[in-house]
C-alpha positions as CSV (number, residue, x, y, z in Angstrom):
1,X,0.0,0.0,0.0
2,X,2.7,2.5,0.7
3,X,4.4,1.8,-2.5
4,X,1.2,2.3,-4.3
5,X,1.1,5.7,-2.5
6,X,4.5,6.5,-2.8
7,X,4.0,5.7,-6.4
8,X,0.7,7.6,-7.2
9,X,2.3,10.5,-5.6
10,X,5.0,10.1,-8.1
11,X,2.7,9.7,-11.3
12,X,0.7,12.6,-9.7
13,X,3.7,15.2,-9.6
14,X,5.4,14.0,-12.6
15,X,1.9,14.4,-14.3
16,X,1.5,18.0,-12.7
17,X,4.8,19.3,-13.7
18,X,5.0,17.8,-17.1
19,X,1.7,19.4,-18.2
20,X,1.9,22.4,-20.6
21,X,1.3,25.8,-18.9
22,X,-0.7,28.3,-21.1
23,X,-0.6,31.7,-20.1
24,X,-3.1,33.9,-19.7
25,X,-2.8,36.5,-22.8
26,X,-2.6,39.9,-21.5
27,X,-4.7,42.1,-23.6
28,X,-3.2,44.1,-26.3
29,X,-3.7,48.2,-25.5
30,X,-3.2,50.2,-28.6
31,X,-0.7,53.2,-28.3
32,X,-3.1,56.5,-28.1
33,X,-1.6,58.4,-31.4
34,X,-2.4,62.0,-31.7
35,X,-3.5,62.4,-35.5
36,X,-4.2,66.3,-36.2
37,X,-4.9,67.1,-39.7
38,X,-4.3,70.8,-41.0
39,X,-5.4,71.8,-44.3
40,X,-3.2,73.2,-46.6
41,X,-5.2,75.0,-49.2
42,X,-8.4,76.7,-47.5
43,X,-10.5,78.9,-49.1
44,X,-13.8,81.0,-47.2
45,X,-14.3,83.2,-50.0
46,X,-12.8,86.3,-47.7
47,X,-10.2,88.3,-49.1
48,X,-7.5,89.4,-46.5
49,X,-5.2,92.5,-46.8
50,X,-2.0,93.1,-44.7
51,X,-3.6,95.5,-42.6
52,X,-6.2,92.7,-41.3
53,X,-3.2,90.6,-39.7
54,X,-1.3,93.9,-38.6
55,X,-4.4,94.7,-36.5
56,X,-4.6,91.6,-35.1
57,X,-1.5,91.1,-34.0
58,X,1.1,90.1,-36.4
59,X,4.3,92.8,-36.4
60,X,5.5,93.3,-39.9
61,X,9.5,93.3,-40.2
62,X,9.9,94.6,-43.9
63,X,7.3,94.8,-46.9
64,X,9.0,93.1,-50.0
65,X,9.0,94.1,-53.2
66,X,6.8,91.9,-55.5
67,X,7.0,93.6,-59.1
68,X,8.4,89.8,-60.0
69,X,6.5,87.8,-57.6
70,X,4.0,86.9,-60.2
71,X,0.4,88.2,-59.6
72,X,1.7,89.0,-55.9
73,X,-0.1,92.3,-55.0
74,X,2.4,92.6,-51.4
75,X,4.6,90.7,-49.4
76,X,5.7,91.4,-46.0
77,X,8.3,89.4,-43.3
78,X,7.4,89.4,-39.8
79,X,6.8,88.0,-36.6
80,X,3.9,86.7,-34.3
81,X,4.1,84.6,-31.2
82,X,0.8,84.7,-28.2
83,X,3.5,85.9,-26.0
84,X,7.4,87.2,-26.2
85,X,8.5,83.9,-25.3
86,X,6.8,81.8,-28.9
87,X,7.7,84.2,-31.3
88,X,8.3,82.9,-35.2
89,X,8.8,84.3,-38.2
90,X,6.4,84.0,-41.1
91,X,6.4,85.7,-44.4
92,X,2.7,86.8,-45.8
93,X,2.2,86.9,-49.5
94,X,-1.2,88.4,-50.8
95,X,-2.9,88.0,-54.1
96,X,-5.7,89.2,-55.5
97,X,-7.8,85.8,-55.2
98,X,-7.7,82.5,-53.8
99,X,-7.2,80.7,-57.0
100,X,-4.5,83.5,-57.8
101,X,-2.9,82.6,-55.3
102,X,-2.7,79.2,-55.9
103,X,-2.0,78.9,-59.8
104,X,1.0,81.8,-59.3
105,X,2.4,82.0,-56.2
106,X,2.6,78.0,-55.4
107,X,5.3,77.5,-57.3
108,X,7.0,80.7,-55.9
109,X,6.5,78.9,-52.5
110,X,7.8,75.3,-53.1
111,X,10.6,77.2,-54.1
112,X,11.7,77.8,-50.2
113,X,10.4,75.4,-48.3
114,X,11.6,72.7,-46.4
115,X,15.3,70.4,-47.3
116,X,15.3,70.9,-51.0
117,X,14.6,74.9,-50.7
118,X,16.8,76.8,-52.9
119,X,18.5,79.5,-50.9
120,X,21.3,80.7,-53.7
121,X,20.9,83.8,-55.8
122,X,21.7,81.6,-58.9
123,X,18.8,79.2,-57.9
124,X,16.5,82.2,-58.0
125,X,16.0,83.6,-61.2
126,X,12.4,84.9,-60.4
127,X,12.1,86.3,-57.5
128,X,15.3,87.0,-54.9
129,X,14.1,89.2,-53.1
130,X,13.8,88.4,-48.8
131,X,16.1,85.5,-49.9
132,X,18.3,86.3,-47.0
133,X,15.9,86.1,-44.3
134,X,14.7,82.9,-45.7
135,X,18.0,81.2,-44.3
136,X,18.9,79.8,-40.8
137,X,22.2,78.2,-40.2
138,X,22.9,74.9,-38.4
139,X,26.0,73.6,-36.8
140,X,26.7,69.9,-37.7
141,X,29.5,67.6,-38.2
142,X,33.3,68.5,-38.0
143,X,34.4,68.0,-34.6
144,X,33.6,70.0,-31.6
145,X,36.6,72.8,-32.3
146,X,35.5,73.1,-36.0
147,X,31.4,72.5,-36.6
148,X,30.5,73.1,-39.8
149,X,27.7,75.5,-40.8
150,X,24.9,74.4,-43.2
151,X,22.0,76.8,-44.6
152,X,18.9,75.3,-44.1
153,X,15.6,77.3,-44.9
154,X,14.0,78.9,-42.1
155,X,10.4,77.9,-43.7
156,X,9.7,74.3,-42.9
157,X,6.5,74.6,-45.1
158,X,3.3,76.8,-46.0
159,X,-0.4,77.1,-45.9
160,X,-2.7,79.2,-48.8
161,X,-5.1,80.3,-46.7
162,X,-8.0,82.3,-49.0
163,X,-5.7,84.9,-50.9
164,X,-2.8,84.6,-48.6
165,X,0.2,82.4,-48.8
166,X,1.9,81.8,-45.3
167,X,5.3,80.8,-45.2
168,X,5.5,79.0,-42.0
169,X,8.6,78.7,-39.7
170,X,9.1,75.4,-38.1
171,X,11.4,72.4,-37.7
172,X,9.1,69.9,-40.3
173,X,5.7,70.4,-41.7
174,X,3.8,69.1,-38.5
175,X,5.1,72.4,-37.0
176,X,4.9,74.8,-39.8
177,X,1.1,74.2,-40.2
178,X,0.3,74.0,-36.4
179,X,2.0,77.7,-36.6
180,X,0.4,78.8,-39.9
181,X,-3.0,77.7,-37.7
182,X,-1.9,79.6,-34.5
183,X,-1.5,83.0,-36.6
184,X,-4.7,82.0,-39.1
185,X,-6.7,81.9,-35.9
186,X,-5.9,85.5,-34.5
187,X,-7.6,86.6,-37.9
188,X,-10.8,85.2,-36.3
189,X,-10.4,87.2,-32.7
């Protein structure tokens, strides 16, 4: 009898630690990922003037002159920020119309935007005019006693907003349009 116990013990543990464990699955939590969508091209059917965003807010630097900015009727460089702290730098191009705005002063805008801007004289033929305050330089590379300096465009990316073109300051387009939004939306103060 005991060697029956001693035995079914045996079978019993064996049995017992010999069976597969299945875990219990833990449930899989999708990440929350902030998707925020700005339009590029937005059109109400109101014609702005530079005087509308001066009196809200924005502080004009320079006007430019647009004689070859194609169907440009002004231009201006300036800042905004909701405090002295979040200041940026925009440049605010008006045309007659939206769709002005759109079929001659798009290509005017690729032009300066983002990694592939082109920031020498002898890639603008057009229109050179503010070129210089496009620019923003960036240390990289070289050593810590000799950095090297590379001219990146200071415009990450830009928003046609009704008969305005808004050349947006930021690190990538993500930024440049939430900032092209921020000063849009002291228009509607």
């Amino acid at each position: 009898m005991k060697k029956i116990l001693i035995t079914s013990l045996i079978i019993i543990l064996f049995i017992s630690c010999s069976s597969e464990i299945t875990p219990t699955p833990t449930p899989v939590i999708d990440p929350v990922v902030k998707e925020i969508l700005y339009e590029k091209i937005v059109d109400n059917e109101t014609l702005y003037s530079s005087k509308d965003f001066f009196d809200a807010g924005f502080n004009e630097y320079k006007e430019y002159n647009v004689s070859k900015l194609t169907g440009a009727t002004e231009a201006w460089y300036g800042f905004w920020g909701p405090d002295e702290d979040n200041v940026k730098y925009y440049e605010l191009r008006f045309y007659p119309d939206h769709s002005t705005a759109v079929s001659e002063g798009t290509p005017f805008a690729e032009d300066v935007i983002g990694e592939n801007a082109k920031l020498n004289r002898k890639d603008q033929p057009l229109w050179r005019v503010g070129l210089p305050d496009r620019k923003r330089n960036t240390q990289e590379g070289g050593g810590p006693m000799s950095p090297r300096t590379r001219r990146l465009s200071k415009y990450a990316d830009y928003i046609i907003f009704n008969n305005v073109i808004i050349l947006c300051e930021g690190k990538d387009s993500e930024e440049a349009f939430k900032l092209g939004d921020n000063l849009i939306s002291i228009l509607k103060k």
